[in-house]
DOMARFI-246274 format. One record per residue (C-alpha): residue in three letters; residue number from 1; x, y, z. Coordinates in nm, 2 decimals, always signed. Layout:
<site code="ALA" pos="NUM" X="X" Y="Y" Z="Z"/>
...
***
This chain:
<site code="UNK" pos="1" X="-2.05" Y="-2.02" Z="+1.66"/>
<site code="UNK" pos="2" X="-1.91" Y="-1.73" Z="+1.42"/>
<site code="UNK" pos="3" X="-1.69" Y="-2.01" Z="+1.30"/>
<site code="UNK" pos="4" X="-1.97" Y="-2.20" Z="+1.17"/>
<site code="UNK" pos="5" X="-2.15" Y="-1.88" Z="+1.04"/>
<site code="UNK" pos="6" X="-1.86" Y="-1.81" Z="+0.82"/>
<site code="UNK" pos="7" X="-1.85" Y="-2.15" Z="+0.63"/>
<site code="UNK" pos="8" X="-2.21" Y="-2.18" Z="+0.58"/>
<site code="UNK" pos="9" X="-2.35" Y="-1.78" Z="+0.56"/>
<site code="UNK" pos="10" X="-2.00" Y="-1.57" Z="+0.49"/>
<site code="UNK" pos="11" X="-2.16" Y="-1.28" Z="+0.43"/>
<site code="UNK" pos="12" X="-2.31" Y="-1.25" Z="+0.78"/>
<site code="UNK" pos="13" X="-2.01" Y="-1.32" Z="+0.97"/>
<site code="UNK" pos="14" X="-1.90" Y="-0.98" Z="+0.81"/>
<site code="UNK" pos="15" X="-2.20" Y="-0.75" Z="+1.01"/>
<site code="UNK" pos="16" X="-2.13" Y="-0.96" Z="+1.32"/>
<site code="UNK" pos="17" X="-1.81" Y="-0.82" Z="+1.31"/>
<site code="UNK" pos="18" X="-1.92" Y="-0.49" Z="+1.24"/>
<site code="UNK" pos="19" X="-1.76" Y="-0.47" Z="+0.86"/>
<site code="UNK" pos="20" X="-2.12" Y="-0.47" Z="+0.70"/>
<site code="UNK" pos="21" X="-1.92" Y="-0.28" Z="+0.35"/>
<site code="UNK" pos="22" X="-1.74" Y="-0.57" Z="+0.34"/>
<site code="UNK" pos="23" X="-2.03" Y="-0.77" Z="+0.47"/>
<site code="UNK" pos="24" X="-2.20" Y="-0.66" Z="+0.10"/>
<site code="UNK" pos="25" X="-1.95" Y="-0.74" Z="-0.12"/>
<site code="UNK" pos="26" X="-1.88" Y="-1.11" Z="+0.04"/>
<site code="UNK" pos="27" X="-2.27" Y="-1.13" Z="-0.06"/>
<site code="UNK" pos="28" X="-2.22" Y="-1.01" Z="-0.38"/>
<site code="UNK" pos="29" X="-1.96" Y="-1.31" Z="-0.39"/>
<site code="UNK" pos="30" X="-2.13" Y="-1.54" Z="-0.25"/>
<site code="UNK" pos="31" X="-2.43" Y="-1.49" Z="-0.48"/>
<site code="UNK" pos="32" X="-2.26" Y="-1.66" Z="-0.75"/>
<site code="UNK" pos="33" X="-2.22" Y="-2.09" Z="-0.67"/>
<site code="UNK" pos="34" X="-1.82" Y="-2.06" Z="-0.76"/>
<site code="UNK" pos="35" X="-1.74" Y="-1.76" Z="-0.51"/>
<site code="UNK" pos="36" X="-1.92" Y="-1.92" Z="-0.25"/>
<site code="UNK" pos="37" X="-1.54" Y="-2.07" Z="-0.09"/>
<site code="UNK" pos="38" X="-1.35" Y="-1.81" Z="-0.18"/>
<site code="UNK" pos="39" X="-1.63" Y="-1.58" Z="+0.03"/>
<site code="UNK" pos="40" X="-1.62" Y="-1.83" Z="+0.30"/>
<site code="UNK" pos="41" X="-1.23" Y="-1.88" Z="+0.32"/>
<site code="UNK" pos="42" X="-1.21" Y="-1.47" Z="+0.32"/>
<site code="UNK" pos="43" X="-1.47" Y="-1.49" Z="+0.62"/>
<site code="UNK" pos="44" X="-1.28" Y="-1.71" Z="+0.84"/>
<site code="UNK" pos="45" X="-0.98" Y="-1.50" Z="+0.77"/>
<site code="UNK" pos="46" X="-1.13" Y="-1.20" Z="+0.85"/>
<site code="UNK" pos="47" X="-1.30" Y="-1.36" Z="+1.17"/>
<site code="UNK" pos="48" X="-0.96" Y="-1.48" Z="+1.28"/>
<site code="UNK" pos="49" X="-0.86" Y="-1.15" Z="+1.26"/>
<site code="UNK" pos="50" X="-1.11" Y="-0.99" Z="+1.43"/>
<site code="UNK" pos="51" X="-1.03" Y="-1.26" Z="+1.72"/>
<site code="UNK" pos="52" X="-0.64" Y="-1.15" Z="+1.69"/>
<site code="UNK" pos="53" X="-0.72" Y="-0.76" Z="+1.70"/>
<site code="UNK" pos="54" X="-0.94" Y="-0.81" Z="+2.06"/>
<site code="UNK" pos="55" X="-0.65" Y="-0.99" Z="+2.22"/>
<site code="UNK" pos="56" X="-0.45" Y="-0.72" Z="+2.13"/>
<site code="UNK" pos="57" X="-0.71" Y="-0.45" Z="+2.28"/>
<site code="UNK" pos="58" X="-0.74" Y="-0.66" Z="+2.59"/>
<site code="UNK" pos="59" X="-0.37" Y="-0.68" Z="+2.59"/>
<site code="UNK" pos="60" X="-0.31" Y="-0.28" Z="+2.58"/>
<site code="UNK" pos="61" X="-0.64" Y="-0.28" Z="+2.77"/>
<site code="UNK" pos="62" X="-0.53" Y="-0.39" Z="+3.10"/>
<site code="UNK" pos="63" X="-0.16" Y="-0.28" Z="+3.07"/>
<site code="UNK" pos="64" X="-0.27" Y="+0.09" Z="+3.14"/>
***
């Protein structure tokens, strides 16, 4: 669902993430038409990495 929130509303996938700074600024991009896939692309990246740094946490998580 993120996934799909990122192509179409970037900006939001940012303060479902809990990165609302960055959250603004994707907006500010995404305001103009030509910055609209360079705000989504940077959306899915970030969303990927959010994914990445959980399964780390859980990782460490359940080690101790």
């Amino acid at each position: 669902m993120r996934l799909l929130i990122a192509l179409i509303l970037p900006w939001l996938t940012f303060f479902t993430i809990g990165r609302p700074f960055a959250g603004i600024i994707c907006l500010i991009l995404q305001i103009t038409i030509i910055g609209w896939v360079p705000a989504a692309i940077w959306a899915v990246y970030a969303l990927s990495q959010y994914k990445t740094d959980q399964k780390i946490a859980k990782a460490l998580g359940s080690r101790n």
